[in-house]
C-alpha positions, 0 to 999 in steps of 0.5 A, spaced: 483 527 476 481 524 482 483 518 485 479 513 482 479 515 476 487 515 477 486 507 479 482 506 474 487 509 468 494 507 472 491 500 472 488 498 466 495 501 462 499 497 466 496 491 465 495 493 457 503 495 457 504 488 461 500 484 455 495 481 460 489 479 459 483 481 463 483 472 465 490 472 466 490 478 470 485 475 474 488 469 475 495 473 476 492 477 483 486 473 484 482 478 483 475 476 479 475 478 472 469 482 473 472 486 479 477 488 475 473 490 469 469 494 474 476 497 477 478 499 470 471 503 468 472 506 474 465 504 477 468 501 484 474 504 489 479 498 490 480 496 498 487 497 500 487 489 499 485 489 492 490 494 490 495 490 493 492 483 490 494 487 484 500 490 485 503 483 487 500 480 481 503 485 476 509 485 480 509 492 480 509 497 486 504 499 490 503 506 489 504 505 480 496 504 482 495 510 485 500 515 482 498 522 479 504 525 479 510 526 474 515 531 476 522 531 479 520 537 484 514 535 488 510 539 495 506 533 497 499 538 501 497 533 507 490 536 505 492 534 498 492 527 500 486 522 498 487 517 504 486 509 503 482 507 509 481 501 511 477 497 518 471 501 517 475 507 518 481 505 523 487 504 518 488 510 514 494 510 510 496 517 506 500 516 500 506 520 500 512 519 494 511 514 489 515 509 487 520 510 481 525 507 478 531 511 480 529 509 488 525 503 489 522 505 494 515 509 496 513 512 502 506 512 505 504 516 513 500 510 516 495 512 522 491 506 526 486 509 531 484 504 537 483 496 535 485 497 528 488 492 524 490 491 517 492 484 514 497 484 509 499 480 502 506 478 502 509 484 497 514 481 491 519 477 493 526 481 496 521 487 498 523 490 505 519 495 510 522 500 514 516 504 520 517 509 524 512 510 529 511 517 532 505 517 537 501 509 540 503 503 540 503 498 535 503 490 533 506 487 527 507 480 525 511 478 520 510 471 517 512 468 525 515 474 528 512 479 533 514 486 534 511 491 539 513 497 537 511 504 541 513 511 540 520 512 537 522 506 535 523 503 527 523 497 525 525 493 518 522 487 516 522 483 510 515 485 507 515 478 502 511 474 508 504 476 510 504 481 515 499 485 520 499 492 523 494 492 530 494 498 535 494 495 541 494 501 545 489 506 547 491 512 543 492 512 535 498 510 532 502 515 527 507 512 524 512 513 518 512 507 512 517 506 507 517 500 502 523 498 499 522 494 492 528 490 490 530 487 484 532 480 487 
């Protein structure tokens, strides 16, 4: 099944296993109804953002949208990988474990080429990021707060305020991202 068709699928079940409608589920993530109808047919390929607009207003994880696996043993292929891009290409975020029940959390592999930038919605309250960065230079505000963080070094934030990634060096920024959910 490839990715938008998978979207499509895990959206459209979970919003139906919710009981939302499609009216409420747009005023839950502040996506319009039509966007999400078109979303569930599988007509349009959701930005990153849009995910996690829907992510947050359905209050599940991140990765529940986008997940195509189902065992308890599993080899991620990096050329297996659909990549989630962002600003025109400058933020590339590869989806590598799922979010479950058992573990809370959901890893991701983030690469930001020169000047690029996301801005991110606050995740459900109580959710924690944990990055890595392996190679560049990277910005990260969290609510008020700024991080510079280079290569070696991690941080931990509270990721329930908007937050932003910018490479603020010259080479492309490779990092490690683990979302951690929390029931609080």
């Amino acid at each position: 099944m490839d990715f938008q068709k998978t979207v499509a699928k895990n959206i459209k079940e979970i919003r139906e296993r919710k009981k939302i409608t499609l009216d409420a589920a747009a005023k839950l993530t502040g996506v319009s109804r039509s966007m999400l109808a078109q979303i569930e047919k599988g007509d349009v390929n959701p930005t990153i953002s849009v995910l996690w607009k829907i992510a947050n207003g359905y209050k599940t994880s991140f990765t529940s949208l986008v997940d195509t696996h189902d065992s308890n043993h599993l080899l991620i292929k990096a050329d297996e990988v659909t990549p989630l891009v962002e600003d025109e290409g400058r933020y590339i975020n590869r989806l590598a474990f799922m979010f479950r029940e058992d573990t809370q959390f959901e890893t991701c592999m983030i690469e930001i080429k020169p000047d690029g930038f996301l801005q991110a919605q606050p995740h459900m309250g109580g959710t924690e990021e944990y990055l890595t960065v392996f190679a560049g230079e990277v910005e990260v505000i969290a609510g008020s707060e700024s991080f510079h963080i280079s290569a070696g070094d991690s941080l931990r934030f509270k990721a329930d305020v908007a937050h932003s990634y910018r490479n603020v060096g010259s080479d492309t920024v490779n990092m490690h991202m683990i979302i951690h959910y929390t029931d609080k």
